[in-house]
C-alpha positions in Angstrom: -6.7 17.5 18.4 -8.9 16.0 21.2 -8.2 12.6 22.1 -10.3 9.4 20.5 -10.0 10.3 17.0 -10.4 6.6 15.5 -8.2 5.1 13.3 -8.4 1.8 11.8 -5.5 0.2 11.8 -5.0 -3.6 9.9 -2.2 -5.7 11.7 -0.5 -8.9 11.3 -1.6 -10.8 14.7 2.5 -11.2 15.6 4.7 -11.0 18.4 5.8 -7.4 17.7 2.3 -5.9 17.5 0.6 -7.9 20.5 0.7 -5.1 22.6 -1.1 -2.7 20.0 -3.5 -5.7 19.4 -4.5 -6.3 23.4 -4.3 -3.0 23.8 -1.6 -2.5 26.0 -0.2 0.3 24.5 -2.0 3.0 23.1 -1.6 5.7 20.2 -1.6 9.4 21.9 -4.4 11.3 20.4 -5.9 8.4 18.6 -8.7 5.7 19.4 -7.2 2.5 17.8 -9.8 0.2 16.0 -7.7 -2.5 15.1 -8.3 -5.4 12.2 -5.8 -8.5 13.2 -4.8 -11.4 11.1 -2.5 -14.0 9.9 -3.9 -13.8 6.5 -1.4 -10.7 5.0 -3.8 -10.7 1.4 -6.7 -10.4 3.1 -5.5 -7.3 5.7 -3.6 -5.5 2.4 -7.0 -5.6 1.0 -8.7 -3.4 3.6 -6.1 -0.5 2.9 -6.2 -0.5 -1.1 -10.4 -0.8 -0.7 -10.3 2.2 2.0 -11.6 0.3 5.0 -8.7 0.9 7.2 -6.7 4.2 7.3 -3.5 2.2 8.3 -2.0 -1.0 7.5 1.2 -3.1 8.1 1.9 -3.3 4.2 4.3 -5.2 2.1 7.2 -3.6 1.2 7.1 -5.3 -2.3 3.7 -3.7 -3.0 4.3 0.4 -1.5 7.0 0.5 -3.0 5.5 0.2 -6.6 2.9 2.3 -5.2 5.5 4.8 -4.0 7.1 4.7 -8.3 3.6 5.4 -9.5 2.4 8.8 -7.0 -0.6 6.3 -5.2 -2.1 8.5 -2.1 -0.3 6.2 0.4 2.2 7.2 2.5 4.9 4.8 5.2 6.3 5.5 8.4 9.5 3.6 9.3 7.9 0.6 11.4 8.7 -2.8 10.2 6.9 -5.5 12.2 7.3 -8.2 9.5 11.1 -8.9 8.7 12.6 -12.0 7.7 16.0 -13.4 5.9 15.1 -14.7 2.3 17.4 -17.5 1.8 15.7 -20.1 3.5 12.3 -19.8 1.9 13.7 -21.1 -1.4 13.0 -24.8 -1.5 14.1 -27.5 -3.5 13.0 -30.9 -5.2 15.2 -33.3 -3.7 15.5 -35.4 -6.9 16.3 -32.3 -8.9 19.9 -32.2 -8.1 20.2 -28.6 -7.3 23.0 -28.5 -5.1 23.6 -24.4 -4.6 22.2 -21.2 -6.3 24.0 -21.6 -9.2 22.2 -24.8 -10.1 19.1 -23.1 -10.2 20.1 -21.4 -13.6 18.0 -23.1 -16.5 15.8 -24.8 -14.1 11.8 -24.2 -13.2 11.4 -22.0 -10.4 7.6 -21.6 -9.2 6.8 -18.1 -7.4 4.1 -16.6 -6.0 3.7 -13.7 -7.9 6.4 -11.7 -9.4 6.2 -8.7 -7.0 5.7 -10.4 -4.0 8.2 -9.1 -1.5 9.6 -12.5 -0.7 10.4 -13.0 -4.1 11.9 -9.9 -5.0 14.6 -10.2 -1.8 15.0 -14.0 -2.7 16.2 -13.0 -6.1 17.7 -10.1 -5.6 20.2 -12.0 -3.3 20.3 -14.7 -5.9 21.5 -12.4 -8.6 23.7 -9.8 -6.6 25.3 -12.5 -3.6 25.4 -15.6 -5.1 25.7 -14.5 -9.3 22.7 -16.8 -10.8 21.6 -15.3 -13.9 17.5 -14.4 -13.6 17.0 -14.6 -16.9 18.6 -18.2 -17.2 15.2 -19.3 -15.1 11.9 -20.0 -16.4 10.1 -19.0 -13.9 6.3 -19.9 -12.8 3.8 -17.5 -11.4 0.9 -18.6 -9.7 -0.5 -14.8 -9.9 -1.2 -12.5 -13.0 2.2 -11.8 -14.6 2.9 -8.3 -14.9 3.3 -6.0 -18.0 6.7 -4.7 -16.9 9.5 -7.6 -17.0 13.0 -6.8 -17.2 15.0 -8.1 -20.5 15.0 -11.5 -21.0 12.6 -12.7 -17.9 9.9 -15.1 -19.2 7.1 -16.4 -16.5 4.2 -18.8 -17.4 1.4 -19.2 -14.9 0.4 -22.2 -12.8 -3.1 -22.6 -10.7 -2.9 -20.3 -7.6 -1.9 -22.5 -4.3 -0.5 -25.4 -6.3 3.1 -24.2 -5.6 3.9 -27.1 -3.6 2.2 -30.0 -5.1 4.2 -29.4 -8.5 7.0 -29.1 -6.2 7.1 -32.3 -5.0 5.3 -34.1 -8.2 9.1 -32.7 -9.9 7.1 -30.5 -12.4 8.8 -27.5 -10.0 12.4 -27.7 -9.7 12.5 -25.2 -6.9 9.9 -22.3 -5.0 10.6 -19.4 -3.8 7.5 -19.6 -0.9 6.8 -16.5 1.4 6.3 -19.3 4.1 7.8 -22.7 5.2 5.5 -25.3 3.0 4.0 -27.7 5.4 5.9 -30.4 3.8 8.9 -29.0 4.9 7.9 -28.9 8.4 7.3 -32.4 8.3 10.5 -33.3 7.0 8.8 -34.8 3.9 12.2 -36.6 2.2 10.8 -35.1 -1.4 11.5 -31.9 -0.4 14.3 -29.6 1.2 15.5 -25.7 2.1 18.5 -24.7 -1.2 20.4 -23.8 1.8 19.9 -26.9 4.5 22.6 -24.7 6.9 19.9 -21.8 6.0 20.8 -20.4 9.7 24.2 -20.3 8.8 24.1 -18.7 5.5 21.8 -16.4 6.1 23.9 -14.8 9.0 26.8 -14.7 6.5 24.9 -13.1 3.9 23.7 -10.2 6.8 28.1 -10.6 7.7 28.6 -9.3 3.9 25.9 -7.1 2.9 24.3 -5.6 6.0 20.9 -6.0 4.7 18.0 -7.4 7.4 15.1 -8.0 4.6 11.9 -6.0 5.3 8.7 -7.4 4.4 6.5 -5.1 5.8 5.9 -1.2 6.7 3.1 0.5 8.3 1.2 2.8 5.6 -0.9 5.1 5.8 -4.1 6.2 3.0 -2.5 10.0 2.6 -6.4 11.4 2.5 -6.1 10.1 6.7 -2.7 11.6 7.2 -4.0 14.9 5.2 -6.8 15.4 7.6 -4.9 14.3 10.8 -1.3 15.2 10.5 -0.2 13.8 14.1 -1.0 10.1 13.1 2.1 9.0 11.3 4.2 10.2 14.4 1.9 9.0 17.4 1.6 5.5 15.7 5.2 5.3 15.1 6.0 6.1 18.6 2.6 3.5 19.4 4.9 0.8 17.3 8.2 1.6 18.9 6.2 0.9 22.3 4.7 -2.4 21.4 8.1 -3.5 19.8 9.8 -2.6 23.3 7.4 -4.4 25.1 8.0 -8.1 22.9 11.6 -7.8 23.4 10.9 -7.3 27.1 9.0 -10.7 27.1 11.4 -12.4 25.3 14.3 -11.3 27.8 12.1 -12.3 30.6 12.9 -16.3 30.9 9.4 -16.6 33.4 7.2 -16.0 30.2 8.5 -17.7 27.2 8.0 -21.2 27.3 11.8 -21.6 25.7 15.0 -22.7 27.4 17.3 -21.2 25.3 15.3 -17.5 24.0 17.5 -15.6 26.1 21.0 -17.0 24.1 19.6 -16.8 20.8 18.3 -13.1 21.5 22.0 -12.7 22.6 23.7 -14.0 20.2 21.3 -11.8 17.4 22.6 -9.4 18.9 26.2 -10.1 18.6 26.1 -10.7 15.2 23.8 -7.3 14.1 23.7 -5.4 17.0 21.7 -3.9 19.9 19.2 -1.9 17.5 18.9 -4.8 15.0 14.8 -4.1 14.5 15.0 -0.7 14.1 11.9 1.4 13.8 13.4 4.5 11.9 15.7 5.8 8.6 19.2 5.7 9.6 19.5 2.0 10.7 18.2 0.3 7.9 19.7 2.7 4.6 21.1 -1.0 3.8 17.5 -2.6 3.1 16.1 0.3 1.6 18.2 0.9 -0.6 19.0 -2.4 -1.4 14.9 -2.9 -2.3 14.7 0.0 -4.2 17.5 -1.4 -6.4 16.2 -4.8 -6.2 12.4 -3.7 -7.1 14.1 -1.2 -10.0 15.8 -3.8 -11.6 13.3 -7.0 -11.4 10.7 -4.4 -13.0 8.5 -3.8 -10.2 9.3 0.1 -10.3 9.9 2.3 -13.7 12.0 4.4 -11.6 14.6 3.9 -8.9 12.4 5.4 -5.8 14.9 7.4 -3.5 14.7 6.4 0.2 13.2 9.8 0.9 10.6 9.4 -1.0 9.2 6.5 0.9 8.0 8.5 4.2 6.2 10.6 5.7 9.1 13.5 6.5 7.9 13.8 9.7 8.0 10.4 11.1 11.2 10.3 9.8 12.8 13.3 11.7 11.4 11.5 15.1 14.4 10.6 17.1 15.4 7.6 18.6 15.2 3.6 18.0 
């Protein structure tokens, strides 16, 4: 293949990915023409409507995609991960105490098969034993056709999450991002888990699983006509991961006293290759969503773990 062969590639503008975005690192064999955004919707849009040929994707979404044979195929490179448990958020009046006071209560959501939602609940039924179908939940997207037994979800107006939330018409949220409320320590609101830091490295302690929210996908017409891609991006990915953890270790950059300790101490608790970009270090999460996503609905089918990727990109050695 000669070099420059363009591909679009949609990104989330993050640490991780900075030195794909700038340009810093490269893709071998491959001219990178890169979308970057904080808006997630709007960049998953440009892949399902064809105007990229690569996308950081939610995991949530492929994976449904994966259960119904859609022309989309993943490499192993997470950019986006985060630990669930501390996006669920609580009315302060509504005397939820701990999970298991969310049973019987209203519990707003995004959408049903929004990534965050499906890891929030999936620890909520599995860690902490709260019955799902105890919850009446509230959807501010379309509600699916698929619900597992005894699920029932009304709607609420898109983006009104969090002013039901603190009105007390919401008794909790599970939110894919901190509500701005929160950050300003509005007294109405508060995290389930107010340790969140500290229960969230337990629940990693017990079940091994590091939540994924997003992989890289490819549109399989691209990787049909340029077979290379899914490996040279991977690679491109590991690169421009390296290169973040390289600042963060490097105390002249980051305007943070303590980076260095809490990198450290991540690393204590889950190891050196904690934000693995391949198969064999994160069997916990992937099979944990595929179990999750099978029984909240979101698949027919329980999609095996090999099914996910592209085979080559999977074979690629290393971290």
């Amino acid at each position: 293949m000669a070099d420059g062969t363009r591909l679009r590639l949609a990104l989330a503008d993050h640490d991780l990915n900075t030195a794909l975005i700038d340009g810093t690192v490269k893709a071998e064999g491959f001219e990178l023409e890169i979308t970057h955004s904080t808006d997630d919707g709007a960049l998953h849009a440009l892949l399902r409507d064809g105007t990229v040929d690569a996308c950081e994707y939610s995991f949530g979404g492929y994976i449904g995609w994966r259960d119904e044979n859609a022309p989309f195929i993943a490499i192993p490179a997470f950019p986006n991960r985060k630990f669930r448990l501390s996006y669920i958020f609580v009315n302060s009046a509504a005397g939820i105490d701990g999970p298991k006071d969310l049973e019987g209560r209203r519990v707003g959501i995004l959408g049903w098969n929004n990534t965050a939602g499906i890891w929030a609940r999936g620890a909520l039924q599995h860690h902490y034993n709260v019955d799902l179908s105890s919850i009446q939940w509230y959807s501010a997207l379309a509600v699916p056709s698929r619900l597992p037994s005894g699920i029932r979800i009304d709607t609420i107006p898109r983006g009104k999450q969090e002013e039901l939330l603190l009105a007390g018409e919401l008794d909790a949220v599970i939110q894919a991002d901190v509500f701005p409320s929160v950050q300003r320590k509005d007294p109405r609101v508060r995290r389930l888990f107010v340790d969140y830091k500290r229960e969230e490295q337990e629940y990693f302690k017990e079940t091994g699983i590091f939540p994924i929210s997003h992989m890289v996908t490819f549109a399989q017409s691209f990787v049909d006509q340029h077979p290379e891609a899914p490996v040279s991006l991977l690679q491109a990915f590991r690169k421009s991961r390296d290169e973040a953890f390289h600042r963060i270790e490097d105390q002249q950059i980051l305007s943070m006293s303590w980076a260095g300790t809490l990198l450290d101490e991540q690393r204590a608790l889950m190891g050196d290759h904690y934000w693995a970009y391949n198969v064999p270090d994160n069997l916990r999460p992937l099979e944990a969503m595929a179990q999750f996503a099978h029984e909240q609905g979101i698949t027919e089918h329980r999609v095996s773990v090999d099914n996910l990727f592209h085979p080559e990109s999977v074979a690629l050695s290393g971290f």
